[in-house]
VEXTORTOR-264621 format. One record per residue: x, y, z of N, C-alpha, C, O in turn; residue in one letter. Coordinates in steps of 0.2 Angstrom, whole numbers, plus 5000, padded with zeros to 4 digits. Atoms other than C-alpha are relative to their C-alpha. Last residue first. Layout:
<pts>
XYZXYZXYZXYZA;...
</pts>
This chain:
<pts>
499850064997504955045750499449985005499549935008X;500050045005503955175738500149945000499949894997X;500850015002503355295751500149934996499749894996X;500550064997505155275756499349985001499049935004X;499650085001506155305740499449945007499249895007X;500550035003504955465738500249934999499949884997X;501050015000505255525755499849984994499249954994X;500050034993507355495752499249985001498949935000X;499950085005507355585732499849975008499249975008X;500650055006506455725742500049944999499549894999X;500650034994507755735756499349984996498949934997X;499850094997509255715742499549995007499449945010X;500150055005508255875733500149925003499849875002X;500650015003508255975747499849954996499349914997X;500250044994510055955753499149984999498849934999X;499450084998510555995736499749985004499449935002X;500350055005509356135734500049945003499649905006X;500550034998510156225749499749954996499549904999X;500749955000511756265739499249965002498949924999X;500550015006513156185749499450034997499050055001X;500750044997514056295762499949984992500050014987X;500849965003515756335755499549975002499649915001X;500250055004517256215769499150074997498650095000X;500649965002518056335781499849954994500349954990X;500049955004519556215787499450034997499049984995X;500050025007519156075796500050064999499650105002X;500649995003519456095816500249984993500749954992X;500049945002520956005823499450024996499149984992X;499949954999521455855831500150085000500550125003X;500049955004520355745832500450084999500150145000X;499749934996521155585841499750044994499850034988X;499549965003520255425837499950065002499450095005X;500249995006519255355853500550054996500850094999X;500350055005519155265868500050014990499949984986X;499950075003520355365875499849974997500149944992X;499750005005519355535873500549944997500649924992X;499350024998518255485886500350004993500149964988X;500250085003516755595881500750005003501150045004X;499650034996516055765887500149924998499749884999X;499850075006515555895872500249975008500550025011X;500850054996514656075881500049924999499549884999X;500649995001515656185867499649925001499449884997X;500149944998517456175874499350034999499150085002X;499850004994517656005873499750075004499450085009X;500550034996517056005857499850005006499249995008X;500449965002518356125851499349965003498950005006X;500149934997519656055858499250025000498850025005X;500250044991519155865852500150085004499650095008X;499450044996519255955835499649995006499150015008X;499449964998517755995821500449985005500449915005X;499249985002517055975805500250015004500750045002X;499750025007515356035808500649964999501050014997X;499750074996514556065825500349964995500349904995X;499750004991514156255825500349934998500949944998X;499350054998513956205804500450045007501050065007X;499449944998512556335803500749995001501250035002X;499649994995511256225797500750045000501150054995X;499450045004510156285784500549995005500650045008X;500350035008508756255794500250054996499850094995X;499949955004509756305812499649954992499849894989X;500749925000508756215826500350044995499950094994X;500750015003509556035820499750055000499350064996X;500349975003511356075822499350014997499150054993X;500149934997511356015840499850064994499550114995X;500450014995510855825832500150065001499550095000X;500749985006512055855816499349995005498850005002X;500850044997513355825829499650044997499650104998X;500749985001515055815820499449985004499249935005X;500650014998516755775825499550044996499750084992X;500349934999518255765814499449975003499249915002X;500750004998519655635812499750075002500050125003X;500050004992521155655800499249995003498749994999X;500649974996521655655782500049985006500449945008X;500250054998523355725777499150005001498850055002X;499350015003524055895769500049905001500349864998X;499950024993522255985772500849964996501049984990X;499549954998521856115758500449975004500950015007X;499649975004520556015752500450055004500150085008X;500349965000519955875765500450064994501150054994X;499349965002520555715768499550054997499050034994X;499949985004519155635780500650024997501150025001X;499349975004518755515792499950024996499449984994X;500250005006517055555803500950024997501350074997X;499149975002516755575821500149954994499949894993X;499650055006514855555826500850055000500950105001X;499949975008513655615839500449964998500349915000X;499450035006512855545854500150034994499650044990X;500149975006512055625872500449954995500949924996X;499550055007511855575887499850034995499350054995X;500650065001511255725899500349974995500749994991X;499950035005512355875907499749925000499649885005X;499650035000511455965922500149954994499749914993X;499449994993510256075925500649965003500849965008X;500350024996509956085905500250025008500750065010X;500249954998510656195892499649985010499550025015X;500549965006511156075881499550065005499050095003X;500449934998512556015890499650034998499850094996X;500349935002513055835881499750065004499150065003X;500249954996513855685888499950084996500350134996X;500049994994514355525881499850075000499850094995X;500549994998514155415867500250045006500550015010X;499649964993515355445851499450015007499150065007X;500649974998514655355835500550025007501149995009X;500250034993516055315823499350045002499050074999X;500349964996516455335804499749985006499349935006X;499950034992517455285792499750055003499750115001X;499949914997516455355773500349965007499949925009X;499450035000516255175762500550055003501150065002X;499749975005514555255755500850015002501250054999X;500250055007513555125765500450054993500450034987X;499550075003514855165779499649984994499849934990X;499450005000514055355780500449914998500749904993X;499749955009512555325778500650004999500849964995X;500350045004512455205793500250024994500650004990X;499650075002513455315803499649944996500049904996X;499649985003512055455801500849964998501149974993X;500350015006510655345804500850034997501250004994X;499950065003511655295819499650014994499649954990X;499250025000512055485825499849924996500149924990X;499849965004509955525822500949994999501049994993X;500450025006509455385832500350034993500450004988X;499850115000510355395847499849994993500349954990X;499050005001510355595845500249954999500849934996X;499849994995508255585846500749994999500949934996X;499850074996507055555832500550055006500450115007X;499849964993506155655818500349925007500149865007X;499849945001505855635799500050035008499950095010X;500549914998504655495798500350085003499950125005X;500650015002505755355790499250064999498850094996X;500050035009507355385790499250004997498950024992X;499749955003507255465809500050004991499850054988X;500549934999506355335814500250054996499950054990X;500450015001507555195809499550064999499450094994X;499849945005508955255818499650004995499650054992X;499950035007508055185832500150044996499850094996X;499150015004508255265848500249984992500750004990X;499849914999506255335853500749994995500950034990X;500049985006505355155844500650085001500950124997X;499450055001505455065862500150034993500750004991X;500350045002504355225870500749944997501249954998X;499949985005505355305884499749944995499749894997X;499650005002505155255902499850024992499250014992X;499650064993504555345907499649944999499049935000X;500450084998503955475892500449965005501049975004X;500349984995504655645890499749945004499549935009X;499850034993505855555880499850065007500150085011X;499850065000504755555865500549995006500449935009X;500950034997503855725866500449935003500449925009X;500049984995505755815861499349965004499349955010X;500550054996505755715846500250035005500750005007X;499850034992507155835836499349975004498950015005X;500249964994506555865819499949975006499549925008X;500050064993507555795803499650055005499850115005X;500750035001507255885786499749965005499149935005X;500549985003508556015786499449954999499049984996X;500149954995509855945799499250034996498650044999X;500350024994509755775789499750055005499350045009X;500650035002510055845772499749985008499149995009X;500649995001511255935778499549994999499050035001X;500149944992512355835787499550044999499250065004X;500350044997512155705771499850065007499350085009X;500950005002512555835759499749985006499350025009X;500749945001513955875769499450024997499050064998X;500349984993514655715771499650055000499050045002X;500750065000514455675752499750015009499150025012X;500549975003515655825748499449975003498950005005X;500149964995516955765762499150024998498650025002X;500350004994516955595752499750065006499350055011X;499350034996517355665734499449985006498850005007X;499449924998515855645724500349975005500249925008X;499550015000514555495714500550075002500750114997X;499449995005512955555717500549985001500749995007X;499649945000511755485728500450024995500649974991X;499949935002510655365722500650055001500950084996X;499950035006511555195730499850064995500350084991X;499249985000511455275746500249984993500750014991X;499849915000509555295744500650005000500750064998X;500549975004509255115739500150085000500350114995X;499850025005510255055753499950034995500350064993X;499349954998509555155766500249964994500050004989X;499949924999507855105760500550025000500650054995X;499949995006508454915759499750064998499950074992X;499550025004508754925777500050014993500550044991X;499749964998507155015783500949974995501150004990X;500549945007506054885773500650065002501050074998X;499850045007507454735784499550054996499650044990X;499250015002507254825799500049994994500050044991X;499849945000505254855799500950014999501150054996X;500249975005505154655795500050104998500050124992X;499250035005506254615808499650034996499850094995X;500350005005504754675822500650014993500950064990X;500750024999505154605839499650014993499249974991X;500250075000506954565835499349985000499149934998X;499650015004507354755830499749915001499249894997X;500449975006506254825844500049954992499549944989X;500650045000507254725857499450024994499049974992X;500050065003508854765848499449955003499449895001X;499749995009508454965849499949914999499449894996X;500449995004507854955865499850004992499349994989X;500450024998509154865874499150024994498749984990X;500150055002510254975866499649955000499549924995X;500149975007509655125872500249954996499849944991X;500649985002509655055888499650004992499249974990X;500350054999511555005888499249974999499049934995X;499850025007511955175884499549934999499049924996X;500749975003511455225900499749984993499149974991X;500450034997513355235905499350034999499150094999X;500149974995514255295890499449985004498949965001X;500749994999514855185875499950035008500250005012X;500149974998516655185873499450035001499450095002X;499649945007517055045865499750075002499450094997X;499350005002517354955881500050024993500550034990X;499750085000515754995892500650014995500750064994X;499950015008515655145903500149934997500249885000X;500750015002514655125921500250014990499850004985X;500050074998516355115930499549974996499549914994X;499250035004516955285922499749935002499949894998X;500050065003515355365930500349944996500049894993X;500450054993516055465945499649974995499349924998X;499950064994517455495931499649995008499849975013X;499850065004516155575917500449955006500249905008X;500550045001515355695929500249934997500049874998X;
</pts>
């Protein structure tokens, strides 16, 4: 699937279709600036709360916290075309549901407001369908305890959403491993993952709880 659309990729590794999703995103974004810029200083506002801790820790709040309060928008691309609000990572921040486009860029947003590297990865997901559908997760540097160096990791907190506390299926892990569970991307375009993360203690639910609270009272407030 991916080389009979290789033509329709674009140069940072965005998956044909993508284009759309952008389109969306940056017509929305121009038509109504003022929902950006409240959403914006939101994000900000809430990363500035967080706790001070190592970077892995912060990830896993964050992947929790989004898997436990986030609900996948399954109505939203039943629509043709799709409403202009469906992509935005926006949504998700704001009323607690969105779609993979949305959910990976709130999650890369978080992440760089807390100085975390981290990509968006758009291509191809098996989710059970009659045939593999765009999909986007994240890949995320870390140094990790017990590791010797840090290295790249996937994560899609998009397929962890049906487990509430998430199960970390998509935590932490290698280009194999992705590969192997329904993942298709040009791996060229993008840092090499070599290897799953080490069993990392789940967080105590609270945690994830509480930084979703602090979040709904930041945006009733912004």
């Amino acid at each position: 699937m991916l080389d009979e659309n290789r033509e329709a990729l674009q140069g940072d590794g965005s998956y044909g279709g993508v284009n759309r999703i952008v389109y969306y995103r940056q017509k929305l974004v121009q038509a109504n600036p003022q929902a950006s810029e409240r959403a914006e200083a939101i994000l900000r506002r809430f990363a500035q709360s967080l706790p001070d801790a190592e970077p892995y820790k912060l990830v896993q709040l964050l992947y929790d916290m989004i898997a436990q309060n986030v609900t996948y928008d399954h109505a939203a691309l039943e629509q043709d075309p799709p409403e202009e609000t469906t992509f935005l990572w926006y949504k998700p921040l704001l009323i607690q549901t969105g779609v993979c486009e949305g959910i990976a860029q709130l999650f890369l947003r978080l992440c760089l407001a807390k100085r975390i590297p981290c990509q968006i990865i758009h291509g191809e997901g098996d989710g059970g369908g009659e045939k593999p559908g765009l999909h986007a997760w994240n890949i995320v540097f870390l140094q990790l305890p017990g590791c010797s160096s840090p290295q790249w990791y996937h994560l899609d907190v998009t397929w962890d959403l049906q487990t509430k506390p998430p199960d970390y299926e998509f935590f932490l892990k290698s280009d194999v491993y992705m590969e192997s569970h329904r993942h298709q991307w040009l791996r060229q375009n993008f840092p090499s993952a070599p290897g799953n993360a080490p069993a990392l203690a789940p967080l105590p639910r609270k945690a994830a709880d509480a930084a979703g609270k602090l979040l709904q009272i930041i945006v009733k407030e912004g």
